[in-house]
C-alpha positions in Angstrom: 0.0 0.0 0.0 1.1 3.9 -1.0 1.9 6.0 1.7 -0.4 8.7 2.1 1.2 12.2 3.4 -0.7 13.9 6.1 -3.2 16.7 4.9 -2.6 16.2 1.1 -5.9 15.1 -0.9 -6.5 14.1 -4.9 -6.7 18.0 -5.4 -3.4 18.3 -4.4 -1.4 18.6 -7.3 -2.4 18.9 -11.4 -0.7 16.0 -12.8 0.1 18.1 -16.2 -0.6 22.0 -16.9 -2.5 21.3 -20.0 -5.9 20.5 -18.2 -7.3 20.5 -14.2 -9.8 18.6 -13.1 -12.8 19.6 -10.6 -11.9 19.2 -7.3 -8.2 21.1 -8.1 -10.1 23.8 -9.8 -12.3 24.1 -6.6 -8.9 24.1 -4.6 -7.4 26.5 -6.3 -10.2 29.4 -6.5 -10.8 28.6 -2.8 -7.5 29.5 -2.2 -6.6 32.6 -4.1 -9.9 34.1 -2.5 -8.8 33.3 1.2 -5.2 34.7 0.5 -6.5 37.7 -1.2 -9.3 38.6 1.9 -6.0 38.1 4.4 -3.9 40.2 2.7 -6.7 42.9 2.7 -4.2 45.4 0.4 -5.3 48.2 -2.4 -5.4 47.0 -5.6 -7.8 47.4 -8.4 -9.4 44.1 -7.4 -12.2 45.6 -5.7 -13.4 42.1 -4.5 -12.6 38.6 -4.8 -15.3 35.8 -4.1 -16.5 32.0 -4.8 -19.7 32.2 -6.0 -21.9 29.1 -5.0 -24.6 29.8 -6.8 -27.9 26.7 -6.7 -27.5 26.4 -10.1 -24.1 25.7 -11.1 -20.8 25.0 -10.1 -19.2 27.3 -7.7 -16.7 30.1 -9.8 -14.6 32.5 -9.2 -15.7 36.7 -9.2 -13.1 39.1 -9.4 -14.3 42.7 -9.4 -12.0 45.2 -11.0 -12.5 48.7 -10.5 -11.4 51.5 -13.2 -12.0 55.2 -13.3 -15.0 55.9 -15.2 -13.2 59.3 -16.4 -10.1 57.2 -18.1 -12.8 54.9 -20.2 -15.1 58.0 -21.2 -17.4 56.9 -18.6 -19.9 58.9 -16.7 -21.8 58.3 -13.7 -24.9 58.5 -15.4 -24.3 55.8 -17.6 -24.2 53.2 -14.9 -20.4 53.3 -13.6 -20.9 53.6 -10.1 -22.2 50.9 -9.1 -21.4 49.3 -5.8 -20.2 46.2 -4.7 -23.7 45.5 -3.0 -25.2 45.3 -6.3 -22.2 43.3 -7.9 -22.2 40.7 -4.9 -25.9 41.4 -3.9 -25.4 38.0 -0.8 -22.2 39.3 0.5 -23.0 41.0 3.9 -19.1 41.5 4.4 -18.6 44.2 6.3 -14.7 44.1 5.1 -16.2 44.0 1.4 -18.6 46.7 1.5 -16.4 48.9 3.3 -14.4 48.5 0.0 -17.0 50.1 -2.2 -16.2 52.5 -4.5 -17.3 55.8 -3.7 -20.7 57.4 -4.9 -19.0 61.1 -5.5 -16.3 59.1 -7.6 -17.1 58.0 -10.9 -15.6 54.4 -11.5 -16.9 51.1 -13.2 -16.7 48.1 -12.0 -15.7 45.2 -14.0 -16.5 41.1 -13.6 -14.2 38.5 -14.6 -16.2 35.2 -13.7 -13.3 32.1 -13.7 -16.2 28.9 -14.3 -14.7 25.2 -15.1 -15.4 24.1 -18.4 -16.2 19.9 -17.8 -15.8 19.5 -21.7 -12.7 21.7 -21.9 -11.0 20.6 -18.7 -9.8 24.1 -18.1 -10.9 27.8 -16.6 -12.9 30.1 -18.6 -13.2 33.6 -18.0 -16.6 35.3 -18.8 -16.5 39.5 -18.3 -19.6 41.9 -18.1 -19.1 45.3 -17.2 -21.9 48.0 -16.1 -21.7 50.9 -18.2 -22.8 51.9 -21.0 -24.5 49.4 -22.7 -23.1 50.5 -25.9 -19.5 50.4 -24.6 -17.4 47.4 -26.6 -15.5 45.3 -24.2 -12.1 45.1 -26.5 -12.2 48.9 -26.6 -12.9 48.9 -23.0 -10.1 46.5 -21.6 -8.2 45.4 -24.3 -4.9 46.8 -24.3 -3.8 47.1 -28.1 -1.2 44.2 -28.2 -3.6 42.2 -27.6 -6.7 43.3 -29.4 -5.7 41.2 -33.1 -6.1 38.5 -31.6 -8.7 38.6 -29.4 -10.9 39.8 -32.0 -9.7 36.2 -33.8 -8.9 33.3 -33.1 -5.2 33.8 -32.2 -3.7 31.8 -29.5 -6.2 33.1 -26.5 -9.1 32.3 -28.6 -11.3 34.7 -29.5 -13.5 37.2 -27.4 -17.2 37.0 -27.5 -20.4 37.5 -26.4 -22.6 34.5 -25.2 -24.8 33.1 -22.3 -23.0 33.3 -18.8 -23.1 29.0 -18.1 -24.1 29.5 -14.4 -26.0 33.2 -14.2 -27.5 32.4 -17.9 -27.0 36.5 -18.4 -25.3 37.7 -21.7 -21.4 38.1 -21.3 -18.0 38.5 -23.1 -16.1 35.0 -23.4 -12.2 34.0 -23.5 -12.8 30.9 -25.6 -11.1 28.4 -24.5 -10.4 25.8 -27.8 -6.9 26.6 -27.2 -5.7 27.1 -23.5 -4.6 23.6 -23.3 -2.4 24.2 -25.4 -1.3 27.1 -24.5 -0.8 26.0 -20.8 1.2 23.2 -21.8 3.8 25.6 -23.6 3.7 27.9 -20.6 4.4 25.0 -18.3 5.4 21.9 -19.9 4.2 18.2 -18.4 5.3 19.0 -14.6 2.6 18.5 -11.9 2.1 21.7 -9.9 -0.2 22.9 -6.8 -4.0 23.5 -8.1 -3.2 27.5 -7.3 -0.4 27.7 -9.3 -2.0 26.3 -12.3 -4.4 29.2 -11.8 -2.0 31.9 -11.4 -0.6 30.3 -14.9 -3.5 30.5 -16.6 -4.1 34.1 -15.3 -1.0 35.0 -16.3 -1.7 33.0 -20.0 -5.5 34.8 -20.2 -5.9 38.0 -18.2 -3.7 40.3 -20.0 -5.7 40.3 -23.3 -8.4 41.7 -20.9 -6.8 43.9 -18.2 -6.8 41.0 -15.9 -3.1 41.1 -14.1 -2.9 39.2 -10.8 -1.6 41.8 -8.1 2.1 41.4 -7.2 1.6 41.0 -3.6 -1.1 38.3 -4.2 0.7 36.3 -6.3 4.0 36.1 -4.3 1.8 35.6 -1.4 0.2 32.4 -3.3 3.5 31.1 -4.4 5.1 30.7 -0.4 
């Protein structure tokens, strides 16, 4: 019989980078949430939380905050909303205290991380509040990156479609190619479930203003 070694489960480790499997994936957004709430620091992550909602599978929400004034927002067009409307069940007092305020303009941005069971691999779904005429590349999209999210270069391409869990319209990283692209980034070597995450943020967020926080992600990797 195999040794077992104390506190380690099946969700452990990801065998290869390519793909994750469930219980990993659940592993891994429970634990960049926890570490971000302890670390409690300024960012533009405005809030981090696993949603479990009754009909789906629990993802990750990541709230990003930007100044309404650098997108050619207004606050009249919907960019102030709080956190109370983004995470409508969290009665955090932490979180709330975090809320943008109402005599500053900003917009608040949602980057849903769901598992894809016929992909085997994170997908990030974005809906902003603004206005509803605003196009997401413009919006987040630095310019690098906007050729080939607006084709099928090696991200996949950006688009809109039905959120899996809320069932609400939303922007979509498709993923037909992050398998392959997380093999290149990492190889074949098994790693811990919140490190494949932090790869694949690092693989998937750019191309949508999505960059991991420096003092998150060294806190992650101890």
């Amino acid at each position: 019989m195999t040794a077992t070694t104390p506190g380690r489960t099946p969700a452990s480790r990801v065998p290869t980078q390519a793909h994750i499997e469930p219980p990993a994936f659940l592993a891994a957004i429970t634990a960049l949430q926890r570490t971000w709430t302890e670390l409690d620091g300024e960012s533009e992550w405005q809030n981090v939380r696993v949603v479990e909602d009754p009909y789906g599978p629990p993802f990750l929400r990541i709230a990003r905050r930007l100044d309404a004034t650098v997108v050619g927002l207004s606050s009249c067009n919907g960019g102030s909303d709080s956190l109370e409307a983004v995470f409508p069940e969290d009665d955090d007092d932490e979180a709330l205290e975090r809320s943008p305020s109402a005599a500053r303009p900003e917009l608040i941005v949602l980057y849903d991380i769901v598992y894809s069971p016929s992909y085997r691999v994170p997908v990030l779904y974005l809906t902003h509040r603004s206005d509803p005429s605003a196009d997401m590349h413009e919006l987040l999209t630095p310019a690098l990156y906007k050729p080939q999210l607006q084709s099928t270069g090696p991200l996949g391409a950006l688009s809109l479609t039905d959120h899996p869990v809320t069932g609400l319209p939303a922007y979509f990283v498709h993923p037909c190619r992050t398998a392959e692209g997380m093999s290149a980034v990492g190889g074949t070597k098994s790693v811990a479930p919140v490190e494949y995450l932090l790869l694949w943020l690092g693989l998937v967020g750019p191309g949508v203003g999505l960059a991991v926080p420096i003092a998150l992600a060294e806190a992650l990797r101890r």
